[in-house]
C-alpha positions in Angstrom: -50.0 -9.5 -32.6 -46.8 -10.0 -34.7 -45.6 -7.9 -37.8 -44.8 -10.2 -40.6 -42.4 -9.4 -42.6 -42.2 -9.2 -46.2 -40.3 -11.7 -48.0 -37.7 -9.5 -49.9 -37.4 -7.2 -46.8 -36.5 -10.8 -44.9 -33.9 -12.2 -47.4 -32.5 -8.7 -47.8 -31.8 -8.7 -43.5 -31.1 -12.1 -43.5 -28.0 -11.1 -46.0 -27.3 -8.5 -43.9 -28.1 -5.8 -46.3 -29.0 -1.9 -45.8 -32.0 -1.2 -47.6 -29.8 1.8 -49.5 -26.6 -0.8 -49.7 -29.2 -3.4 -51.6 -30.7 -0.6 -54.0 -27.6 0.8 -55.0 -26.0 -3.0 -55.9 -28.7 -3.6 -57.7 -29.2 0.2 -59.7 -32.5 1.3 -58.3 -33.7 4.2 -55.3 -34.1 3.0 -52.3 -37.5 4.4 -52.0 -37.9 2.3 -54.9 -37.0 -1.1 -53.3 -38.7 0.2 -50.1 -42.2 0.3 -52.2 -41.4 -2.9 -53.6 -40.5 -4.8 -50.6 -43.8 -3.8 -49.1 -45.5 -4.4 -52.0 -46.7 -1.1 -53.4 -44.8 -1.6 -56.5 -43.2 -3.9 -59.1 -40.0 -4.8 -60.5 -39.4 -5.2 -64.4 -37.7 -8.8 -65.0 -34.6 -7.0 -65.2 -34.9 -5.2 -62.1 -35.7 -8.2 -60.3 -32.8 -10.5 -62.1 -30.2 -7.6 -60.7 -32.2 -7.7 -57.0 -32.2 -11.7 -57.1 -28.4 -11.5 -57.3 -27.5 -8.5 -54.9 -29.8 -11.4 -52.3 -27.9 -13.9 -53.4 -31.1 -16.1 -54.7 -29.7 -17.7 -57.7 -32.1 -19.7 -58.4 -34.6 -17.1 -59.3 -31.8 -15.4 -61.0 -31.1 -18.4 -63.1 -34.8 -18.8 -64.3 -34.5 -14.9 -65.4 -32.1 -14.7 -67.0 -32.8 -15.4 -70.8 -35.9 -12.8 -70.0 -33.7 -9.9 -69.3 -32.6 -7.7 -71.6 -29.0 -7.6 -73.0 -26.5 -6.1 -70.7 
């Protein structure tokens, strides 16, 4: 039987991303992002806007971005 993978965890490998290179890009722990990506925790709208552009997903990042707060 095959793993799946989660879908941040993929996009993060598919950019070719550490998990600890991806966290610290986008200002969170790794343990952090490693609860996220497996779906044990969530990501404020901010937090997610900063991970939507360390992955390079700028659509998402687009739709976000008048919901995050003022950097």
């Amino acid at each position: 039987m095959r793993t799946r993978i989660p879908p941040l965890r993929a996009v993060r490998i598919a950019q070719g991303l550490s998990l600890r290179e991806a966290a610290k890009q986008a200002g969170m722990t790794a343990a952090h992002l490693s609860r996220v990506e497996r779906g044990e925790k969530q990501l404020s709208v901010d937090a997610l806007g900063r991970l939507a552009e360390v992955l390079g997903l700028r659509d998402l990042a687009r739709l976000l971005a008048p919901y995050r707060a003022a950097s």
